[in-house]
N, C-alpha and C positions, 0 to 999 in steps of 0.2 A: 307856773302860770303859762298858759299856752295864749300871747295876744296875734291875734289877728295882725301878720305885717303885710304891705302893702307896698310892692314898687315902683316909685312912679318916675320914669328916667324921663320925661321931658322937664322934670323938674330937679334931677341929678338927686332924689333922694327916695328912702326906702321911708317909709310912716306907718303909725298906726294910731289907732283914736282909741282913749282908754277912759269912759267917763266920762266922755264927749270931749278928753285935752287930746289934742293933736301934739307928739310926739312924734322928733324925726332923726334921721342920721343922712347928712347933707355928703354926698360926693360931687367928684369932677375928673372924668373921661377926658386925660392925654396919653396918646401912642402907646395904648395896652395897660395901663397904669391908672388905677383907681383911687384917686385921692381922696382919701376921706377926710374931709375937714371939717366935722362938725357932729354932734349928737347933744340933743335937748331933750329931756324929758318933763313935762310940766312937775310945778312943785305938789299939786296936789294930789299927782299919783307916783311920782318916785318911789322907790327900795322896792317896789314889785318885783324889779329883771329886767321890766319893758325895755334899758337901753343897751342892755347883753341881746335882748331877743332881735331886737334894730341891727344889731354889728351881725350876730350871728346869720341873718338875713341876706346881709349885705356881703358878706364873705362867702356865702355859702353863692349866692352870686359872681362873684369875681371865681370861683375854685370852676363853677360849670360853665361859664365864659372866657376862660383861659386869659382872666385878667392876674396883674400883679396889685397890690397893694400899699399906698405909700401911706402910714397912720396920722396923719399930719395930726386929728383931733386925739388931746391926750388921754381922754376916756377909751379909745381906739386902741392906744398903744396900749396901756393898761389890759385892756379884755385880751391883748394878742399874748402879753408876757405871762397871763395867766391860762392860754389856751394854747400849750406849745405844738400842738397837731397843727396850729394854723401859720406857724413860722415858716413853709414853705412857700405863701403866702406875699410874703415882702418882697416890696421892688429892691 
């Protein structure tokens, strides 16, 4: 599934609207280091992907901004142990 993501940094998060549910993955910008604390996908669009395609988004972001990544949210740490290319990645 290819959803439309969206970055929207004055609000520290990457989203995209799927069905009209707003889905997000929430970070926070300290000294180089991107904390992601958070990814929600509504229950009535869940098991699509939509919150791999949010991390994937949001990494692919830190990789072309010369950020590091701290997974604070545990669906975060999960997407990264199963995408070992993005282990270079971690703060």
């Amino acid at each position: 599934m290819a959803t439309a993501v969206h970055h929207q940094p004055e609000r520290g998060r990457f989203e995209a609207r799927v069905d009209g549910h707003l889905c997000v993955a929430d970070y926070r910008l300290d000294a180089g280091v991107m904390h992601m604390t958070h990814t929600e996908v509504h229950p009535a669009v869940r098991g699509q992907g939509i919150a791999a395609e949010l991390v994937a988004a949001a990494l692919a972001h830190a990789r072309e901004s010369g950020l590091k990544v701290d997974p604070v949210c545990s669906y975060v740490r999960a997407y990264l142990r199963r995408h070992p290319q993005c282990q270079d990645l971690l703060a």
